[in-house]
C-alpha positions as CSV (number, residue, x, y, z in Angstrom):
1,X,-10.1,20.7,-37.2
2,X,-9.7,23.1,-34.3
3,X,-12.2,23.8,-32.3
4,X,-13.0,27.7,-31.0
5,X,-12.9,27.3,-27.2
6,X,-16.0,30.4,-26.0
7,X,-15.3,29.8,-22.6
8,X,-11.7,30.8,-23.2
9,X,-12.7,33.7,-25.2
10,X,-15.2,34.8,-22.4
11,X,-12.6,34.4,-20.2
12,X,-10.1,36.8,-21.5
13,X,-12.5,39.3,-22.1
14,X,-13.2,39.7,-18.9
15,X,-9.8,39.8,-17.6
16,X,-9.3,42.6,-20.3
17,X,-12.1,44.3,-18.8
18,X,-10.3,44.3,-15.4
19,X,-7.3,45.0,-16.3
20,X,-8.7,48.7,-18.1
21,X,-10.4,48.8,-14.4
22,X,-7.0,48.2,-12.7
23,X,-5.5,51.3,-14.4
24,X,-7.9,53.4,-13.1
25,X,-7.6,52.5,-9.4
26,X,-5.0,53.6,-6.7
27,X,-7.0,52.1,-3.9
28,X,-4.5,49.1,-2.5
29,X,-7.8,46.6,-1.2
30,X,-9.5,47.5,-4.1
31,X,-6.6,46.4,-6.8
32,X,-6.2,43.4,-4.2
33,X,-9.4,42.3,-4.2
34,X,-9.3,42.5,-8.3
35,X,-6.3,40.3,-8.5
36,X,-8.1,37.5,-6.6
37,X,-10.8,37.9,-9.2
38,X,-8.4,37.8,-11.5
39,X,-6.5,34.5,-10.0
40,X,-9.7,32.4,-9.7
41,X,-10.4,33.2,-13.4
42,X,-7.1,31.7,-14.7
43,X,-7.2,28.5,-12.6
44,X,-7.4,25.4,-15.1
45,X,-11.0,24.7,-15.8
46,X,-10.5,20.9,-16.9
47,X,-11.7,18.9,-14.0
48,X,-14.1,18.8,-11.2
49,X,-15.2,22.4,-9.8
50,X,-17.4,22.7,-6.3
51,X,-18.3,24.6,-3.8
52,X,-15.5,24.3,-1.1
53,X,-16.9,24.2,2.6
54,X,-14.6,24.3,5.5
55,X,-14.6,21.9,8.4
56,X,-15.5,22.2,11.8
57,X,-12.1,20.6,12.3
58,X,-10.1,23.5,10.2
59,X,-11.8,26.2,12.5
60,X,-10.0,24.2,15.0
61,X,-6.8,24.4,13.6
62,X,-6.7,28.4,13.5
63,X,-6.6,28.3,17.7
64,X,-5.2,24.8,18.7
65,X,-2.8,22.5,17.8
66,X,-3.3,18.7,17.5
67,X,-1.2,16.5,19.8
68,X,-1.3,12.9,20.6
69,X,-1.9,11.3,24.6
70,X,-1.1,8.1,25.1
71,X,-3.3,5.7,26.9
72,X,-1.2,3.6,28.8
73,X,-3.6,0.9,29.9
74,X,-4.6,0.2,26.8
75,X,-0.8,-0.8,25.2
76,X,-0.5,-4.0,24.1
77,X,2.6,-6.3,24.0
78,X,3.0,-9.8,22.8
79,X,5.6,-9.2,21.2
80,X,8.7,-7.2,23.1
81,X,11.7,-7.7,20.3
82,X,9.0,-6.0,17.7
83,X,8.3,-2.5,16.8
84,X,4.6,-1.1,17.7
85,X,1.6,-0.6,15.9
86,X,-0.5,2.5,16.5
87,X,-4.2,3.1,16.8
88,X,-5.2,6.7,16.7
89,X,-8.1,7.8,18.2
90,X,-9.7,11.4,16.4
91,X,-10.7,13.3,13.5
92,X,-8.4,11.4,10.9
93,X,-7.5,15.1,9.6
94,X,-6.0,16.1,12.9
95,X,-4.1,12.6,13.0
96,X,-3.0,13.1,9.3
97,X,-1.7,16.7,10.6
98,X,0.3,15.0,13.0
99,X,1.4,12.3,11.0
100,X,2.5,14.5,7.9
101,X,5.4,15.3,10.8
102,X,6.3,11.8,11.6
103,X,5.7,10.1,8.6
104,X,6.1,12.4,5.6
105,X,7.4,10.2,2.3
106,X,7.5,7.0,5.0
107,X,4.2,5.3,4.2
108,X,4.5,2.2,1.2
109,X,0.5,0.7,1.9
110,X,-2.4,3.1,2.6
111,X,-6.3,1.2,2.4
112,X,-9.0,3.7,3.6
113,X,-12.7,2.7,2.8
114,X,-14.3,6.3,3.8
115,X,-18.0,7.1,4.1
116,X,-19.7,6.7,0.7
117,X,-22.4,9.5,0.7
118,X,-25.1,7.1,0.3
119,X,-27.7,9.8,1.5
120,X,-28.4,7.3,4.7
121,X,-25.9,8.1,8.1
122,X,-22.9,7.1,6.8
123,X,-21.7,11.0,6.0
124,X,-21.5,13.4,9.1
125,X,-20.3,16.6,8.2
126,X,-20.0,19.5,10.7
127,X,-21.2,16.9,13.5
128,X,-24.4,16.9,10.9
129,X,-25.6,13.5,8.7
130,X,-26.0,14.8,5.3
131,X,-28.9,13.4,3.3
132,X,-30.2,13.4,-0.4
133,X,-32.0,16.5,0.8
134,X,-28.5,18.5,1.0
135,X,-27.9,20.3,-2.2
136,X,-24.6,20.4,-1.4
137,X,-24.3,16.7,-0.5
138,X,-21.4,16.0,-3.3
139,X,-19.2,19.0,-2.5
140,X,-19.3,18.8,1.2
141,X,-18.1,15.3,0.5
142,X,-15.2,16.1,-2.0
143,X,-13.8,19.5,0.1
144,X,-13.8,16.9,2.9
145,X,-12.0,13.9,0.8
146,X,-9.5,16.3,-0.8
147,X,-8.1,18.2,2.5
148,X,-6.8,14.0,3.5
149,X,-6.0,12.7,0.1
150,X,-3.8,15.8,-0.3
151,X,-1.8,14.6,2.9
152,X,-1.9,11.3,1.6
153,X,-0.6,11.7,-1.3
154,X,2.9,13.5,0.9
155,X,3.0,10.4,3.7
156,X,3.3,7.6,0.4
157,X,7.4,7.3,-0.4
158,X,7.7,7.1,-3.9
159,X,7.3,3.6,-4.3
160,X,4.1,3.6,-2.7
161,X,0.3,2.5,-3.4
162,X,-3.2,3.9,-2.1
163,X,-6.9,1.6,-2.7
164,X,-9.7,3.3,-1.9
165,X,-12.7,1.4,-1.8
166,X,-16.4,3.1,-3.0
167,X,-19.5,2.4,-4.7
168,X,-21.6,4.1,-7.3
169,X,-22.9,7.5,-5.5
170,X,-19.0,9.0,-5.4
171,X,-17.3,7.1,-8.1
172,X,-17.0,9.3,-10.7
173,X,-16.3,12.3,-8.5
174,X,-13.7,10.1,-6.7
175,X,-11.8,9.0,-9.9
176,X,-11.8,12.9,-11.0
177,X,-10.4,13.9,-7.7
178,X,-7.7,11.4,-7.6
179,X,-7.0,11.8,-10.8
180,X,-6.0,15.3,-10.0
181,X,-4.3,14.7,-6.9
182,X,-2.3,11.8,-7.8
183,X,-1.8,12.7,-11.4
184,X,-4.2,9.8,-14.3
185,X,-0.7,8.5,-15.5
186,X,-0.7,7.0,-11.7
187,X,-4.2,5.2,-12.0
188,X,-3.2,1.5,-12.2
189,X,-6.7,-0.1,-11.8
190,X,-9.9,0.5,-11.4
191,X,-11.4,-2.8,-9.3
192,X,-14.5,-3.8,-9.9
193,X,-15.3,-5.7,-6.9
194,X,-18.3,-8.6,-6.3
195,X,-20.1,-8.0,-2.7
196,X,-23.1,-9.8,-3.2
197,X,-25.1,-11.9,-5.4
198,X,-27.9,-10.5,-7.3
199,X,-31.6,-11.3,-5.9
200,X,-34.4,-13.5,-7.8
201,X,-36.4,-10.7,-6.7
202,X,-36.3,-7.4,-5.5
203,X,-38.4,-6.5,-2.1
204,X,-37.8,-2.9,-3.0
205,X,-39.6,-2.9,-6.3
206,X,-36.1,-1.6,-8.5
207,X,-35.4,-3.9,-11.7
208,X,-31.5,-3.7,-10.9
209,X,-29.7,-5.3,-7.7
210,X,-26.6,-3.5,-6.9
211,X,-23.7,-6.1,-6.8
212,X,-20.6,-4.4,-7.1
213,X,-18.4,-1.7,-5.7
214,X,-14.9,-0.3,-6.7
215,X,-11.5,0.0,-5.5
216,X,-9.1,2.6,-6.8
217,X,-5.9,1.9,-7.6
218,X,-3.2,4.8,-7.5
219,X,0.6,4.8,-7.1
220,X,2.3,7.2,-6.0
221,X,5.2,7.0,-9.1
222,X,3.9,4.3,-11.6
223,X,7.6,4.4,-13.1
224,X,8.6,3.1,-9.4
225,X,5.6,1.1,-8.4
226,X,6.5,-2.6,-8.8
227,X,3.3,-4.5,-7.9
228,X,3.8,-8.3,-6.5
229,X,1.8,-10.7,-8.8
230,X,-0.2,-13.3,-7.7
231,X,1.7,-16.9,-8.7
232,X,-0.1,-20.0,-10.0
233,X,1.7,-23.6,-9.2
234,X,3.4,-24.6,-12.7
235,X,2.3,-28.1,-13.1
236,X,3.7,-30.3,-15.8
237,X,0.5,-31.1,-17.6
238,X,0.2,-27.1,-18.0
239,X,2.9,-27.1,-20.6
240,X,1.4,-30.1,-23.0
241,X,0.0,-28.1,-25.9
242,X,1.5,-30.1,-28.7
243,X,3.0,-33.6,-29.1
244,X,5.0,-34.9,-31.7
245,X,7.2,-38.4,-32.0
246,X,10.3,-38.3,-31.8
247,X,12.0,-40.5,-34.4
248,X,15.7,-40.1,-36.0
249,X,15.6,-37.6,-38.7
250,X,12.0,-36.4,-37.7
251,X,11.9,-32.2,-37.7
252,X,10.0,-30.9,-34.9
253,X,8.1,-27.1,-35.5
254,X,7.7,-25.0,-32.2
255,X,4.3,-22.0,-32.8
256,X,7.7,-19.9,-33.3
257,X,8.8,-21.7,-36.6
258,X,11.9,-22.4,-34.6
259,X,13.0,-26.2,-35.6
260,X,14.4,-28.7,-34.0
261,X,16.3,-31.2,-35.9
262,X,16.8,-34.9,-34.6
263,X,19.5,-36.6,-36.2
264,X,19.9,-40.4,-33.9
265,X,18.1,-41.1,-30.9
266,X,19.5,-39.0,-27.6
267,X,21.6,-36.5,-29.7
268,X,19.6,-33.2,-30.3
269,X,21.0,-30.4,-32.4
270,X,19.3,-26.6,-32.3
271,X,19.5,-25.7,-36.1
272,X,20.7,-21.9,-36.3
273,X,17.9,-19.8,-38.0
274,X,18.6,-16.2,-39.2
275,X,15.4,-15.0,-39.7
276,X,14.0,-15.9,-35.9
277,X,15.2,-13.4,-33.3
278,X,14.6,-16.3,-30.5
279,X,17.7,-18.2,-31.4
280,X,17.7,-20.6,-28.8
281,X,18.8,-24.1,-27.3
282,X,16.1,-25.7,-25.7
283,X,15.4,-27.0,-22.2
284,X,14.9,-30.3,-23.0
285,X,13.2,-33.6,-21.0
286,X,14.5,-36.9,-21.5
287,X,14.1,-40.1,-20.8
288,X,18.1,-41.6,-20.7
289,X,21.2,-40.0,-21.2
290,X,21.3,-37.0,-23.2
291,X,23.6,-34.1,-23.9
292,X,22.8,-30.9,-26.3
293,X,24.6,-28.4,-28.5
294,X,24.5,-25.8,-30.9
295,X,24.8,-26.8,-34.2
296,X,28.6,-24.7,-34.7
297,X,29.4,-27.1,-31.9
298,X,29.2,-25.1,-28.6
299,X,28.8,-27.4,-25.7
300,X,25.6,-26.5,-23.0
301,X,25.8,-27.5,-19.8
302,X,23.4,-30.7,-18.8
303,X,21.5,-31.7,-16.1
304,X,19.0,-34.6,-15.7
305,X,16.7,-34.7,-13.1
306,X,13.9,-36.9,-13.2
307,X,10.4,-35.3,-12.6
308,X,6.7,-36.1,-12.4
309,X,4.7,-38.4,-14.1
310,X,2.7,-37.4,-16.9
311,X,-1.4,-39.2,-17.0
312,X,0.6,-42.3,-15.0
313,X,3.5,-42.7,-18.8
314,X,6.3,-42.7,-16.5
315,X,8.6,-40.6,-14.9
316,X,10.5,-38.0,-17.2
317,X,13.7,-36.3,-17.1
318,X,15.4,-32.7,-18.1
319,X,18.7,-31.3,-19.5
320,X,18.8,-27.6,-19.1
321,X,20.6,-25.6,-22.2
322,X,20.4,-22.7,-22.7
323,X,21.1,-20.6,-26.2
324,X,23.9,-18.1,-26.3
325,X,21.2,-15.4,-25.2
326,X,21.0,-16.4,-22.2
327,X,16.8,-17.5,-23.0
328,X,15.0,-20.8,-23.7
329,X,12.2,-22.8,-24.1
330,X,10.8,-26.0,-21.9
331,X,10.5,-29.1,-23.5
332,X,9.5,-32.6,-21.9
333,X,10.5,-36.0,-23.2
334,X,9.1,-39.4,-22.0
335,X,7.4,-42.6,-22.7
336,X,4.8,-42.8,-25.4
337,X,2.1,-44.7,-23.3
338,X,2.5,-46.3,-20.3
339,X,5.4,-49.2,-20.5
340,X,6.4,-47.7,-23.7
341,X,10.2,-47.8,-25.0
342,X,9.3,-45.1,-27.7
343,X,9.2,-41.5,-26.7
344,X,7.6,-38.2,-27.4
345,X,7.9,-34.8,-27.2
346,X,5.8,-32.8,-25.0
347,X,6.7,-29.4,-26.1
348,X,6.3,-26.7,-23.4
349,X,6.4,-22.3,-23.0
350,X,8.8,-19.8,-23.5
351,X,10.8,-19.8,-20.0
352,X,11.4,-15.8,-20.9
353,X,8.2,-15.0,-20.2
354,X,7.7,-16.4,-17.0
355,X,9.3,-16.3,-12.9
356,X,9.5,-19.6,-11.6
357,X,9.6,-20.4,-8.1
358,X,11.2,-23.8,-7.0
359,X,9.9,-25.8,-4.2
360,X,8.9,-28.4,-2.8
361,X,5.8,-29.0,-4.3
362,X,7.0,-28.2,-8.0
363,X,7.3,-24.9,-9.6
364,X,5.4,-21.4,-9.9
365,X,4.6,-18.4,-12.2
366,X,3.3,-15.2,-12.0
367,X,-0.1,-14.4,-13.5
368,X,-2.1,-11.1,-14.5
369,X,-4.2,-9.6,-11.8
370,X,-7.9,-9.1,-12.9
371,X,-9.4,-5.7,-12.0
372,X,-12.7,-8.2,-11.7
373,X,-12.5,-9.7,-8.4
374,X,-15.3,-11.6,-6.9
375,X,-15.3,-11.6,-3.1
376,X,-19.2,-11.8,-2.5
377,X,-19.2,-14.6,-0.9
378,X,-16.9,-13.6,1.5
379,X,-18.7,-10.3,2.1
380,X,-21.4,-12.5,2.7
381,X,-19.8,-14.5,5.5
382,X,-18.0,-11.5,7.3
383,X,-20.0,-11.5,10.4
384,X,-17.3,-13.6,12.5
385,X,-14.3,-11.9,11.6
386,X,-12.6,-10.1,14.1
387,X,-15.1,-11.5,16.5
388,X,-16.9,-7.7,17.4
389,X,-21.1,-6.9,16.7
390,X,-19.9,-4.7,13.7
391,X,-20.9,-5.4,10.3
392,X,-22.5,-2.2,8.5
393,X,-19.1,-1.4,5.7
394,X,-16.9,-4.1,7.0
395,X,-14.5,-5.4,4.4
396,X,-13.4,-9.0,4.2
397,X,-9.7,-9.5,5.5
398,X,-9.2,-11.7,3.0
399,X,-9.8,-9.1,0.1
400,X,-7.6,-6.5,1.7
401,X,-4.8,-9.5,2.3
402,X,-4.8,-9.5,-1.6
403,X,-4.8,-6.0,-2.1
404,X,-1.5,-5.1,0.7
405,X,0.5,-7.7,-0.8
406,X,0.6,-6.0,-4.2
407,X,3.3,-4.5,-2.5
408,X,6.9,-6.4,-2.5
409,X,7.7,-5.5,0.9
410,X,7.5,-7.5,3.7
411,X,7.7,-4.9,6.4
412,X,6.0,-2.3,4.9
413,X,4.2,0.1,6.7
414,X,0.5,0.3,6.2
415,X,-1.5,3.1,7.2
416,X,-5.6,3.2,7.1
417,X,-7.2,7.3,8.5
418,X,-10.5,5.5,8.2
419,X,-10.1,2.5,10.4
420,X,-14.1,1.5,11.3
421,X,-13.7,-1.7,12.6
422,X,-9.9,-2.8,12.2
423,X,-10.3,-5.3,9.4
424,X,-6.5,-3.7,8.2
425,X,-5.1,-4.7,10.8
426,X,-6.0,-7.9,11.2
427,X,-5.4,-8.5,7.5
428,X,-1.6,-7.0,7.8
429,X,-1.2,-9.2,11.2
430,X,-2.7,-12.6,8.9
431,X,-0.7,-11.5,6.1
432,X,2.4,-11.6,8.5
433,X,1.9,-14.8,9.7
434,X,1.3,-16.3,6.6
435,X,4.5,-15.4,5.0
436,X,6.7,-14.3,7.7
437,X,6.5,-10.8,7.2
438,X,7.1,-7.6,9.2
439,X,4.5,-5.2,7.9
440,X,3.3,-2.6,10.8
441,X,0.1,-0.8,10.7
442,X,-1.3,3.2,12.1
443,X,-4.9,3.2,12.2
444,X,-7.0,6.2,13.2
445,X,-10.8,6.2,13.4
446,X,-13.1,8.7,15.8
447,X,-14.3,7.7,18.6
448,X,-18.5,8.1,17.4
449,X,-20.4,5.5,19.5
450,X,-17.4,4.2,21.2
451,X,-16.4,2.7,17.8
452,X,-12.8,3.5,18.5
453,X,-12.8,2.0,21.7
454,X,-15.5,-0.7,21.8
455,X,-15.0,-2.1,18.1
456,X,-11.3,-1.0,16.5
457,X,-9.3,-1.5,20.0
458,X,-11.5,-4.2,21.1
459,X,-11.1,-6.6,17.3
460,X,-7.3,-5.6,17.3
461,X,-7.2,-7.1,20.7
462,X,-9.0,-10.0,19.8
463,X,-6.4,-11.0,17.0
464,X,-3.1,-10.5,18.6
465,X,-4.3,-12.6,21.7
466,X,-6.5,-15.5,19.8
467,X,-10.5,-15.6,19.8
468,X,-12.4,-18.8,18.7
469,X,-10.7,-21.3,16.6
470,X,-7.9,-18.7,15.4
471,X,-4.7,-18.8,17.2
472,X,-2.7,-15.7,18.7
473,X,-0.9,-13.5,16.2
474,X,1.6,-11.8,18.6
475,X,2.1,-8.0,18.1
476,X,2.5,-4.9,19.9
477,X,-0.2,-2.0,20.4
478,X,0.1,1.8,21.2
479,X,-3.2,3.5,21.7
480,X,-3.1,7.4,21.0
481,X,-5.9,10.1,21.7
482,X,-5.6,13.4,19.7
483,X,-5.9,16.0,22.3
484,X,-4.9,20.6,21.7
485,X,-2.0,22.7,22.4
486,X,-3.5,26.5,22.6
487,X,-1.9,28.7,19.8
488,X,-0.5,31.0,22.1
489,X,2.6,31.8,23.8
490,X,2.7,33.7,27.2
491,X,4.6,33.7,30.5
492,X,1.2,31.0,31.8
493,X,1.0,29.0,28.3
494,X,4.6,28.7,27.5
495,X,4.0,27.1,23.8
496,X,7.6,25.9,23.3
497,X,7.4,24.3,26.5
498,X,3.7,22.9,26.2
499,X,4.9,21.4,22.5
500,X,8.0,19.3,24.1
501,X,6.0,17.7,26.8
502,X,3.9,15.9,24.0
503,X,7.3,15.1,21.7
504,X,7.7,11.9,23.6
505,X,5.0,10.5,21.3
506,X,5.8,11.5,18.1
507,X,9.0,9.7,18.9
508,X,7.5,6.5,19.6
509,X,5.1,6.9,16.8
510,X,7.7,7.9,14.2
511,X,10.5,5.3,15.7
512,X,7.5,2.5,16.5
513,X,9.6,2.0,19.9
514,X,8.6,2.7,23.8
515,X,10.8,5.8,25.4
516,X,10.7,3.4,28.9
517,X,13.3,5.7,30.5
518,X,15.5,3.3,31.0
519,X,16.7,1.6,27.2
520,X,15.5,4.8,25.8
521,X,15.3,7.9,27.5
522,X,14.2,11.4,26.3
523,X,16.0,14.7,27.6
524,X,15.0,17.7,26.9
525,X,17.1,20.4,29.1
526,X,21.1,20.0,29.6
527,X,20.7,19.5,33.8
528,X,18.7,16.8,33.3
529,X,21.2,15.1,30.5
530,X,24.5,16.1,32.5
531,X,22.7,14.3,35.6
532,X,22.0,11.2,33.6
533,X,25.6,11.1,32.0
534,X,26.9,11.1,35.5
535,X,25.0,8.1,36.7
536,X,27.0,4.7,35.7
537,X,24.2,2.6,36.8
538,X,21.8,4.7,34.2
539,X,24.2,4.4,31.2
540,X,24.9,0.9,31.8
541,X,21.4,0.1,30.6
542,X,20.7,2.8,28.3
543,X,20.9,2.1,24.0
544,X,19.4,5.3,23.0
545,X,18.9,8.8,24.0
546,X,16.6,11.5,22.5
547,X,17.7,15.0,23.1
548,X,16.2,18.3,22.4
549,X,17.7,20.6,19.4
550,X,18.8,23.0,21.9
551,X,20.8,21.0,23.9
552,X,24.7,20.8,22.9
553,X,26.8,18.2,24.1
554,X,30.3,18.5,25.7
555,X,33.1,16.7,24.3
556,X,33.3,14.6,27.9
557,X,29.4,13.6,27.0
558,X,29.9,12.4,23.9
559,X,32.9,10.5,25.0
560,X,31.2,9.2,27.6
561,X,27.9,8.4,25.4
562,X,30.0,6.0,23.0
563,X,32.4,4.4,25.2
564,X,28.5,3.1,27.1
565,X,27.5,2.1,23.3
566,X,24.5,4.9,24.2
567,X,23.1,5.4,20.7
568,X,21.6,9.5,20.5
569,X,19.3,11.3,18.8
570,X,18.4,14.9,18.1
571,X,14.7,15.4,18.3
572,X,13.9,16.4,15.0
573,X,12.8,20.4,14.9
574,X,10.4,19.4,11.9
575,X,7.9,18.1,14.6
576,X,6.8,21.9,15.7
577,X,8.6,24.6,14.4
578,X,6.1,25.9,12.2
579,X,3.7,26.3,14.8
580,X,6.5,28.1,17.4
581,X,7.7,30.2,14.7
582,X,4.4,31.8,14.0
583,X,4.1,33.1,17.6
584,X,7.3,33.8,17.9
């Protein structure tokens, strides 16, 4: 039955009502004013709806613009043949401004683990800590979540992935917003995740102990997301679920119905059923010389190799056939008991329904991933990572290890706007050395209490050069501070002028490279290029060359450009043309 909707029906009354007001008004503010009435009426209703508060930080944005200065002395490089890492030191809403430039549909890994409005100091808002006392403590929270997730959402290419980690006070406000933003059909988990054991008793009196937070799982496509599965070593006793003898004559049944027939010792025959969809010659262990085929007489290609032993019965062997669909089914074959000369049939899984990976050590599948994860233990022992004094919201490297390689790519870029102490990168940099991978990271974090400088910089620094028992894990470092551009334009403040002294950095950070001027050179007015492309000694050292959109190159430059192999590069106008255009 359909239900009568009032809130609909109150709705259109009203915007009857002002549209018999409209027709009665000339008055072009008035009518104006009535249409934004009007517009805030027909917005969707299904969803969250709060009071929207604006930012310190927006305010900002009306009179400055956000650019990035590099801090030279605190560049790190262990690693000269690799691309740079970034730390960015600011409001994470002006460093998500500027990466939205740099970055836009570039990002495949974001982690953030922001403030969780616990009611304590863990939520400054306005350069105020909001408290339980604030009756606007939840939508002074979301109106500052939204304004980054939004610009999240834009830097994550289409096969990308976002976690964000939370607890009880803003998870249902958080799923809500997400949902919106990244669209439900995107939601791949919810994470239930251990942090600490429950407590025989409770020293605050409460009859529940908190023990677990959340992570949020959201692609940015599901259709395109392919997560990276966890894999579980395929051992041979794994497969044993059913043992028959084998004997000539003797008709084997698989769980599938599908028989197999055995007519003399080492010839096997796959009967042909008609009713069974899985029509298949199966993978077969042996123990001697065996060969298989279909029962209309189609030959399968053989292999023996002999394998592991089964509880100490003796080594066993394998043909692999496979049915004319291409799919089949594992089967091992060996001694009875130990010293035996009779055999049996250890009969194994479908090999359709799983990856295997061969090596050394034997063979692998994927498995499920549980959206239960229990990492209190390692929450509990979290104090020496990184080797800094910070431990208030610090997340294990080894969860967040787990959670970045749900991605496939190996040199994936991972970006985390709420850095606190660094534990993503020191997870990405682990992760790298463990499996030989070139994943890059961008932090940003403010620089309250020195954190930026005293914990994030300072842990970072501690894992690319070795601290304790952990070895080095070479690397390269950029350190940025967010700094203002005025939003003017005058004969003093030249805007156009002011914004191309700070491009230099948003090539580096979009390119992950050092503009040394000498490899790589920036230029940003033709007398300073036609001086350089004059200089032999320049362009014999030279591989690439960043050049301002207003600059055109003579047919002489671009000869002589490629016959020194000089690579170049217009600076993209994206970077600022907005913000010259509107003082233009």
């Amino acid at each position: 039955m359909e239900t009568t909707n009032l809130s609909k029906i109150r709705r259109n009354k009203m915007l009857n009502t002002i549209n018999e007001i409209k027709k009665n008004i000339t008055d072009e503010e008035t009518l104006t004013n009535l249409s934004m009435i009007e517009n805030e009426l027909t917005k969707k209703k299904y969803g969250l709806i709060w009071e929207e508060h604006e930012e310190r930080v927006d305010k900002e944005l009306e009179t400055q613009i956000p650019t990035f200065e590099e801090v030279k002395d605190k560049e790190i490089v262990s690693n000269p043949e690799d691309k740079f890492n970034f730390l960015l030191e600011g409001d994470n809403l002006h460093s998500l401004y500027l990466l939205e430039k740099t970055h836009k549909g570039l990002i495949d890994v974001i982690y953030i683990d922001p403030p969780y409005n616990t009611g304590s100091d863990d939520f400054i808002y306005n350069d105020k800590i909001i408290d339980n006392e604030d009756g606007y403590k939840h939508s002074k929270w979301l109106s500052f979540m939204e304004k980054r997730l939004r610009i999240a959402k834009e830097l994550l290419n289409d096969k990308g992935i976002i976690f964000i980690s939370i607890d009880d006070n803003e998870i249902a406000q958080l799923k809500l917003l997400c949902d919106d933003i990244f669209n439900e059909t995107n939601r791949i988990s919810i994470h239930h995740i251990q942090v600490r054991y429950a407590e025989k008793s409770l020293a605050d009196g409460k009859s529940v102990k908190p023990v677990m937070e959340y992570v949020l799982v959201y692609a940015k496509d599901y259709s395109q997301f392919k997560i990276n599965l966890p894999k579980e070593e395929y051992t041979d006793a794994s497969f044993i679920y059913e043992i028959k003898e084998i004997s000539s004559g003797t008709t084997f049944k698989h769980k599938d119905n599908t028989e197999i027939k055995v007519f003399k010792p080492n010839e096997w025959i796959i009967e042909k059923k008609e009713q069974s969809n899985i029509n298949l010659l199966k993978e077969t262990w042996v123990s001697g010389t065996i060969y298989s085929k279909m029962s209309y007489g189609q030959v399968v290609r053989k292999y023996i190799e002999p394998r592991y032993n089964i509880d100490g019965l003796g080594c066993l062997y394998k043909v692999i056939g496979r049915g004319d669909d291409g799919l089949g089914y594992r089967y091992y074959v060996g001694p009875a008991k130990k010293g035996s000369t009779r055999c049996k049939m250890y009969s194994g899984m479908p090999l359709s329904r799983v990856e295997e990976i061969n090596s050394q050590h034997g063979s692998f599948r994927e498995v499920p991933i549980s959206n239960l994860m229990n990492f209190a233990a390692d929450f509990g022992n979290i104090r020496h990572e990184g080797n800094i004094p910070f431990n208030s919201g610090k997340k294990p490297v080894k969860m967040l290890k787990e959670l970045i390689n749900y991605h496939t790519k190996k040199d994936a870029t991972i970006l985390d706007f709420f850095a606190g102490s660094g534990s993503t990168a020191q997870a990405v940099l682990e992760l790298n050395s463990d499996d030989n991978g070139q994943r890059h990271f961008i932090l940003c974090t403010n620089n309250e209490n020195q954190i930026c400088e005293n914990i994030t910089y300072k842990r970072i620094k501690n894992v690319i050069e070795g601290y304790g028992k952990y070895n080095p894990l070479k690397a390269n470092l950029k350190y940025y501070k967010c700094t203002y551009i005025p939003r003017i334009n005058t004969e003093d403040e030249n805007l156009h002028n002011n914004l191309l002294i700070n491009i230099k950095n948003l090539i580096q950070l979009e390119n992950g490279i050092e503009i040394d001027d000498n490899k790589i050179r920036v230029y940003l007015n033709e007398d300073e290029l036609d001086k350089f492309s004059k200089n032999q000694s320049d362009l014999d050292v030279c591989e690439k060359v960043y050049i301002s959109s207003d600059i055109l190159l003579t047919s002489m430059q671009e000869s002589i450009f490629k016959n020194n192999n000089i690579e170049v590069y217009i600076i993209p106008e994206y970077y600022f043309e907005d913000e010259i255009m509107e003082v233009m």
